[in-house]
C-alpha positions as CSV (number, residue, x, y, z in Angstrom):
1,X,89.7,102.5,127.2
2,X,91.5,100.7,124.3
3,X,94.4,99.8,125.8
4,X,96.7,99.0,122.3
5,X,97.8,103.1,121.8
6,X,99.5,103.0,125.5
7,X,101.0,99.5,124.9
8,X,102.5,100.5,121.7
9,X,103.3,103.7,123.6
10,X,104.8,101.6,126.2
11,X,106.8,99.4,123.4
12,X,108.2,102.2,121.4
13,X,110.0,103.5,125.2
14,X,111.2,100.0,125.7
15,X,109.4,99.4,128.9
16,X,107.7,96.5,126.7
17,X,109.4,94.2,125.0
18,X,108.6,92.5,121.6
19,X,108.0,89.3,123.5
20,X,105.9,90.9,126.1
21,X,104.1,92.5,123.2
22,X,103.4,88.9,121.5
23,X,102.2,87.3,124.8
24,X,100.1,90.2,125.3
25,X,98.2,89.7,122.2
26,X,98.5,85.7,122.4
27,X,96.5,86.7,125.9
28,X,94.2,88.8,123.5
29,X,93.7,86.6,121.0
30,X,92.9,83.5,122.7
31,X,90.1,84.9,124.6
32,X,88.5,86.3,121.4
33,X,85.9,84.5,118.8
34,X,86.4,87.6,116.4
35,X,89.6,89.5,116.8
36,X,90.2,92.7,115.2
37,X,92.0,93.1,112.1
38,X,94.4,95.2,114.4
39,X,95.6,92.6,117.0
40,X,96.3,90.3,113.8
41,X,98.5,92.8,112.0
42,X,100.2,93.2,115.1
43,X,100.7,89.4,115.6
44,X,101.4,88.2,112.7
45,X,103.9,91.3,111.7
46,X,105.0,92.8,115.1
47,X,104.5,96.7,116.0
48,X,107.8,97.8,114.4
49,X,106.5,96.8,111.1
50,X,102.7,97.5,111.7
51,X,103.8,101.4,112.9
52,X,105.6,102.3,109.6
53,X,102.5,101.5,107.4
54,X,100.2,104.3,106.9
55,X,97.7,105.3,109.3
56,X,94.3,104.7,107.1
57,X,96.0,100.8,106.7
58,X,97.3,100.3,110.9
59,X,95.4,103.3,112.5
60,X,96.2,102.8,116.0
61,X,99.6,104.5,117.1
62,X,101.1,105.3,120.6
63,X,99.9,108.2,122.6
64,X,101.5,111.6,123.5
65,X,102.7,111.2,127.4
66,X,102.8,114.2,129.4
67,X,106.3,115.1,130.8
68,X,106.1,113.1,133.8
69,X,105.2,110.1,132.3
70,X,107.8,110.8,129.4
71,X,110.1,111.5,132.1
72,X,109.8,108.1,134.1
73,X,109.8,106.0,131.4
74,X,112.9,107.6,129.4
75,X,114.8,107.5,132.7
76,X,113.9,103.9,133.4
77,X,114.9,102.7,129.4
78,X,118.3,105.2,130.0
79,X,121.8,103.4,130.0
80,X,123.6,105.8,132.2
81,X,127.1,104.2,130.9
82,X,126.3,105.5,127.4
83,X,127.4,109.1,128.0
84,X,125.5,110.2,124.5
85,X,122.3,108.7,125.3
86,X,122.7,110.6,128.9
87,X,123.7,113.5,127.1
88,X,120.1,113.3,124.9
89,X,117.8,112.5,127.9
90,X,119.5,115.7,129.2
91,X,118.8,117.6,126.6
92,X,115.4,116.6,126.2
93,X,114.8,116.9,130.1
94,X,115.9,120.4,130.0
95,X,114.0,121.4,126.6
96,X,110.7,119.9,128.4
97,X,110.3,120.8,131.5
98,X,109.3,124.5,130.4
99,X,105.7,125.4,131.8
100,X,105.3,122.4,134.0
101,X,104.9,122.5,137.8
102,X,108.2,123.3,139.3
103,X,106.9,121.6,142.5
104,X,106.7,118.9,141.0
105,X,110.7,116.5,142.0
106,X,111.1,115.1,138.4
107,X,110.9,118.9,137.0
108,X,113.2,120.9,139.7
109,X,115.7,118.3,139.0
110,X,115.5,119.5,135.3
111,X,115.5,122.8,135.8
112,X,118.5,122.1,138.3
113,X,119.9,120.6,135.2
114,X,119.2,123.4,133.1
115,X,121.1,125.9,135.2
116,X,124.2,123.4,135.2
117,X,124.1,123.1,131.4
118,X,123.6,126.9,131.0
119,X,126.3,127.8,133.7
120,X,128.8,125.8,132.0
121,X,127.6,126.9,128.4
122,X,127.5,122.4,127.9
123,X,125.5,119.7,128.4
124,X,128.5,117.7,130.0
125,X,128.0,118.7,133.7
126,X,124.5,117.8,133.5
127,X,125.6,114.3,131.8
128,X,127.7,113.6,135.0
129,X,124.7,114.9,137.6
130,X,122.6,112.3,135.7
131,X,124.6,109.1,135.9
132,X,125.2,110.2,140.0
133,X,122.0,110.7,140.7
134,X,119.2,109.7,138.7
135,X,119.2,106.4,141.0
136,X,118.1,108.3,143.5
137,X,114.9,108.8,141.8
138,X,114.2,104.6,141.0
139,X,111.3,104.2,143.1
140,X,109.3,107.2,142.0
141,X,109.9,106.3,138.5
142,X,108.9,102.7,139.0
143,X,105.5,103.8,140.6
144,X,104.6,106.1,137.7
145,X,105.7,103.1,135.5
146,X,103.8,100.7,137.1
147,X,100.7,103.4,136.8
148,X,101.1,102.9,132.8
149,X,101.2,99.4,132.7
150,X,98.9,98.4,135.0
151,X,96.1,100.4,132.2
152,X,97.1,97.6,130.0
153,X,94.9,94.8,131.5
154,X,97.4,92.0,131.7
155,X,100.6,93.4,130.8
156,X,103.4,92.1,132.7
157,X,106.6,93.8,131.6
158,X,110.1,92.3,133.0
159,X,111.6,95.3,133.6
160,X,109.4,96.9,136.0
161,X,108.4,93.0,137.4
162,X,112.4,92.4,138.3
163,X,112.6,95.7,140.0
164,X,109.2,96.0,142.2
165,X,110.1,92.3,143.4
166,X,113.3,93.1,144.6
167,X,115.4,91.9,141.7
168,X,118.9,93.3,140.4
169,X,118.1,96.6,138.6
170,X,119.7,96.3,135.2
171,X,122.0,98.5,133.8
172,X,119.7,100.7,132.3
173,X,119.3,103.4,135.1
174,X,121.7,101.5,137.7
175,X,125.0,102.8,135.9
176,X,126.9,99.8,136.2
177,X,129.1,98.4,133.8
């Protein structure tokens, strides 16, 4: 599998970093006679700029994620001190999770979102559920994380490294200011 779709994928969440993107194709580069003329757009002008040329010029791009995936990753790049961005992933947690398995934890807690926001005719009481709770939820999301990186052959991200080796979580999803 080419694995430069799910990095960019993994970039444009913000699991990745630009740096981590850079060493990554360093990594790439140095162990290749003949690189592609994709890895050296991407070096030499990052994926920010490489992503808003047309697709017949750059054509790889980031993959669709399914729900869960989407989910994990959205949670894990979330600021839950930035009530507007909680108020989005909310939004977009509740406008998702339509026709996937309600056994599944990630989407009964969005569907438990959904009856909050629609109870209260606003998004605000699901905003507040999310900056208690989502914590809870850290080491599933770090597992189906680490599932997405670890199909990028020598991707180390920081984020996910800090927190699987016992590390302060950030204040991303930790809610602290």
């Amino acid at each position: 599998m080419n694995s430069l779709p799910l990095l960019l994928t993994l970039w444009q969440s913000g699991i990745v970093s630009d740096a981590e993107v850079q060493a990554w194709l360093n990594d790439k580069l140095a162990g290749s006679d003949t690189p592609s003329e994709v890895l050296l757009d991407l070096v030499f002008h990052g994926p920010a700029t490489c992503l808003r040329w047309a697709e017949h010029v750059f054509p790889v791009r980031p993959i669709a994620l399914g729900y869960l995936d989407e989910f994990a990753l959205r949670s894990l790049t979330l600021d839950l001190n930035a009530e507007a961005d909680v108020g989005s992933f909310v939004s977009w947690a509740i406008g998702g999770c339509a026709y996937e398995d309600r056994q599944d934890r990630f989407v009964a807690y969005a569907y438990e979102l959904l009856a909050m926001c629609m109870e209260a005719c606003d998004v605000w009481p699901g905003v507040e559920h999310v900056q208690a709770n989502l914590t809870s939820f850290r080491p599933q999301l770090l597992a189906r994380a680490r599932a997405l990186t670890d199909a990028v052959p020598g991707l180390a991200p920081s984020l996910l490294l800090e927190e699987l080796a016992g590390g302060e979580p950030d204040a991303r999803i930790a809610g602290t200011p």
